[in-house]
C-alpha positions as CSV (number, residue, x, y, z in Angstrom):
1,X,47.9,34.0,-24.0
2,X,47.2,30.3,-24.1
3,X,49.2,29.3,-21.8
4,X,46.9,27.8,-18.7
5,X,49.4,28.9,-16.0
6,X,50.0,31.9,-17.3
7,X,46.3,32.9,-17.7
8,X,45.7,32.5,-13.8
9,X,49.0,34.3,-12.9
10,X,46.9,37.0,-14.9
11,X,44.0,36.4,-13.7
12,X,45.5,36.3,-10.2
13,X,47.6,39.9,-10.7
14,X,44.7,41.5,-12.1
15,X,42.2,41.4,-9.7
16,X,44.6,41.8,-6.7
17,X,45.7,45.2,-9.5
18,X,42.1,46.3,-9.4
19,X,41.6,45.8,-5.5
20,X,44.1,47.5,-4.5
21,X,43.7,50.4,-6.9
22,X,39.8,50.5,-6.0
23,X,40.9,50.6,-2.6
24,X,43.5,53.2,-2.7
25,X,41.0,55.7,-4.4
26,X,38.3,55.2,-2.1
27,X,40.2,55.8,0.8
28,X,43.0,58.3,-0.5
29,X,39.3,60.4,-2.1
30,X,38.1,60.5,1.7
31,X,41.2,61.9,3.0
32,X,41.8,64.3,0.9
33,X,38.2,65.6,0.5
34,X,38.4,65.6,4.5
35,X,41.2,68.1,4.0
36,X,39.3,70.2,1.8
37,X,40.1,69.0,-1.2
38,X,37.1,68.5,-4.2
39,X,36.2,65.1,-5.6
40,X,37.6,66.1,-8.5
41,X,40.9,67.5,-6.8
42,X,41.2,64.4,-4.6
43,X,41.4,62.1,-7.9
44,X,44.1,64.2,-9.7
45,X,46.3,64.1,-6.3
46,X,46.0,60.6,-6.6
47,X,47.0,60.1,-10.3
48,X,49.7,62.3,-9.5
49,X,51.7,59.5,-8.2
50,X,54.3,57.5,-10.6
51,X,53.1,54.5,-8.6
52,X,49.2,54.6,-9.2
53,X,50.3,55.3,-12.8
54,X,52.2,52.6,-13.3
55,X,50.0,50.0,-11.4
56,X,47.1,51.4,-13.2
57,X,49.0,50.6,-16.9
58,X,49.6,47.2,-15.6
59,X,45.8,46.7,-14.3
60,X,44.6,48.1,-17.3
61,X,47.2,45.7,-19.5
62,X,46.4,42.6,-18.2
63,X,43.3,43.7,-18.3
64,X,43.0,43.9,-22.2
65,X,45.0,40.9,-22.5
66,X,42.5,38.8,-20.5
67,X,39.7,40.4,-22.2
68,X,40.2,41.6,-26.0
69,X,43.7,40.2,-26.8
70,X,42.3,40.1,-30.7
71,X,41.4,44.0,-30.2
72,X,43.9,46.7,-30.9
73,X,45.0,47.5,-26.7
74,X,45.0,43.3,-26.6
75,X,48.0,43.1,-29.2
76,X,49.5,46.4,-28.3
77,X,49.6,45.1,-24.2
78,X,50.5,41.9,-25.8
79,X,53.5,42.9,-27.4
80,X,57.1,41.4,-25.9
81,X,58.4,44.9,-26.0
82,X,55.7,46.8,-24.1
83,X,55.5,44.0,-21.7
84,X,58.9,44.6,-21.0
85,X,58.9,47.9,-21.0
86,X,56.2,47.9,-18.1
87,X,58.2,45.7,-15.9
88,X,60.9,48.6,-15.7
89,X,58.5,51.1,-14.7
90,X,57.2,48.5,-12.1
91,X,60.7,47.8,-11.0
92,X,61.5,51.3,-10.9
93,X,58.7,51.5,-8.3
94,X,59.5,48.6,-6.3
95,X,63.4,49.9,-5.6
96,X,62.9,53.6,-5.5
97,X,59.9,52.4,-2.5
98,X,62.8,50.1,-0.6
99,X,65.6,52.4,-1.3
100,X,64.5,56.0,-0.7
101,X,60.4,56.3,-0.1
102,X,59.5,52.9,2.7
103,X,59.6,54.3,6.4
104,X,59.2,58.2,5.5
105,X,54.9,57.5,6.1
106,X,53.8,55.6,9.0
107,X,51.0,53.7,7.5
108,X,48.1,51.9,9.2
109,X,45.2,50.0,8.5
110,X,44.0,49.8,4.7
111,X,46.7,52.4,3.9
112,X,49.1,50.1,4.7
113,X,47.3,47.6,3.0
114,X,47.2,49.1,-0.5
115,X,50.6,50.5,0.2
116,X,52.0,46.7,0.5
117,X,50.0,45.7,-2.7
118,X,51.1,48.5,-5.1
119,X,54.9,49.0,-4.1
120,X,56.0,45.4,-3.1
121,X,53.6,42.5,-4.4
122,X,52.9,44.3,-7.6
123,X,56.5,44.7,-8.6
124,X,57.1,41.1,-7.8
125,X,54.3,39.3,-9.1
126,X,54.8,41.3,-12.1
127,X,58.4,40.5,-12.6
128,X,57.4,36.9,-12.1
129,X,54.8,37.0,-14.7
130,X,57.6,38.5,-17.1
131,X,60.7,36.2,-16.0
132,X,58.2,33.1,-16.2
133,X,54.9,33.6,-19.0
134,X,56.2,37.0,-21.5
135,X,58.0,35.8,-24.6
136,X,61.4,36.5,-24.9
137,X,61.7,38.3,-28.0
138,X,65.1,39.9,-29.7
139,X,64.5,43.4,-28.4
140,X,66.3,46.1,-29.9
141,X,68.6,48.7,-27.9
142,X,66.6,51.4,-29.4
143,X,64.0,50.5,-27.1
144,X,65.5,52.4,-24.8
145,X,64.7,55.8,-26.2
146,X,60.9,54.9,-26.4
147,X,60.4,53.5,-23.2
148,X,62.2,56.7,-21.4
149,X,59.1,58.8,-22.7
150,X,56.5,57.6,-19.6
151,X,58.6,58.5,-17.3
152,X,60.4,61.6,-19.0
153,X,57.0,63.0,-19.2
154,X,55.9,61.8,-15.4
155,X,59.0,64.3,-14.3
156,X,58.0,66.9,-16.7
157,X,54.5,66.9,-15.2
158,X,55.5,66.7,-11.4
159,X,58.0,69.6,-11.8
160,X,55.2,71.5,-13.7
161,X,52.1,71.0,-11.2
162,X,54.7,71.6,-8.2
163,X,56.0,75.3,-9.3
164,X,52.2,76.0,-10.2
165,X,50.4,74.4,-6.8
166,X,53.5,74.3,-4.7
167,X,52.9,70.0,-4.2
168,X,55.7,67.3,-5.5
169,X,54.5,63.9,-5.1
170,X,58.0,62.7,-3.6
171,X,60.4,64.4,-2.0
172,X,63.1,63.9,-3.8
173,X,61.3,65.9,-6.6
174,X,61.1,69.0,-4.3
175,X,61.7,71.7,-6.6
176,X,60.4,74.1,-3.7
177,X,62.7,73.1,-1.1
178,X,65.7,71.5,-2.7
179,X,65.9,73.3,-5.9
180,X,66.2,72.1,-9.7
181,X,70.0,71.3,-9.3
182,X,69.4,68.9,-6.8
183,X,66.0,67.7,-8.3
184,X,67.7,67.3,-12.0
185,X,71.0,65.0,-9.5
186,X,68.2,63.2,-8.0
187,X,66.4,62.4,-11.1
188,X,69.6,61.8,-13.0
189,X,69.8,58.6,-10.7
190,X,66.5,57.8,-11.3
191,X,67.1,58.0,-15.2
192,X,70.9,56.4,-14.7
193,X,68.8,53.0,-12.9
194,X,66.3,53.5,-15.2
195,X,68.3,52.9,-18.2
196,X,70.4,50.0,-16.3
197,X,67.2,48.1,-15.3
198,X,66.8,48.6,-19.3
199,X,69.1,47.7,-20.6
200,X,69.7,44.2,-18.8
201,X,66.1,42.8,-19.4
202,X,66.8,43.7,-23.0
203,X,69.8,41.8,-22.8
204,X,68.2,38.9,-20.7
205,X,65.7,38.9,-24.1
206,X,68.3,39.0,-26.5
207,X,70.4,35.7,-25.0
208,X,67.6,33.9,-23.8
209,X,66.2,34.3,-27.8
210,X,69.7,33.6,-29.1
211,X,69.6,30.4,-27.0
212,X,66.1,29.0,-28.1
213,X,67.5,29.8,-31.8
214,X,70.4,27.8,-31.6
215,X,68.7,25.0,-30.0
């Protein structure tokens, strides 16, 4: 990116990105190891969650983009199309947190802290960096089917480790208590916004390139 503005926006995102993940595992690894967990449990329980997954892509993203954008991760991160599809995992973190997940933990201290910074100001700065700095490309529809595989797998993976160690990471995933007809309703929504969210910023990239065409 050569864009001056848009290299401090990512500058900017990305160490904000890598305190607040830094912080989360140092303080999420104390906790759990308090509760008996292993070092080495502690971390997994922590990359359990769709939101330190997703805020990890995008610190690891802008982080090749910053750093190697001639190397292979540079011009894959690069890409309109992956760019994109990262802002609808993002988003998908920032509503499911307002809609179903903000309130259920009472937070304090540097928990709420990194809580803030990796379901609120991530989803927005990142949305801002896309609506403002990423090119807007033609996109194709197909898209679609690719970008459904993070997440698709995330579910896949949660139901899995739940039936096997009895944990869900949300609870709205809660195989154990609400059982897989109302896990497979819940995550039907999920998929249903998912595909929505989708499906308009391909659209947004499809007019917005049809416009800088014609003119």
């Amino acid at each position: 990116m050569k864009n001056k503005p848009g290299l401090i926006f990512l500058w900017i995102n990305m160490l904000m990105l890598w305190f607040a993940l830094v912080l989360q595992f140092i303080i999420s690894t104390g906790m759990y190891q308090s509760e008996g967990r292993s070092f080495f449990g502690a971390l997994v329980q922590i990359l359990s969650f769709y939101t330190i997954q997703t805020n990890l892509l995008i610190a690891v993203a802008l982080t090749a983009i910053l750093f190697a954008p001639g190397s292979r991760w540079g011009s894959f991160f690069g890409r309109a199309s992956v760019l994109t599809a990262i802002a609808v995992y993002i988003l998908i973190v920032g509503l499911v947190y307002a809609t179903v997940l903000k309130g259920i933990w009472q937070l304090h201290g540097l928990f709420k802290l990194t809580d803030v910074l990796l379901h609120e100001i991530s989803t927005v700065s990142f949305l801002l960096f896309w609506v403002l700095f990423v090119p807007k490309e033609k996109l194709k529809w197909n898209l679609l089917l690719s970008w459904a595989i993070f997440p698709l797998l995330y579910l896949v993976y949660s139901l899995a480790r739940g039936a096997s160690t009895g944990y869900y990471p949300y609870p709205f995933l809660n195989a154990a208590k609400f059982g897989y007809a109302q896990v497979l309703i819940n995550s039907t929504g999920v998929l249903v916004i998912f595909l929505i969210l989708s499906s308009f910023l391909i659209g947004v990239s499809r007019l917005v390139n049809r416009g800088n065409s014609a003119a």
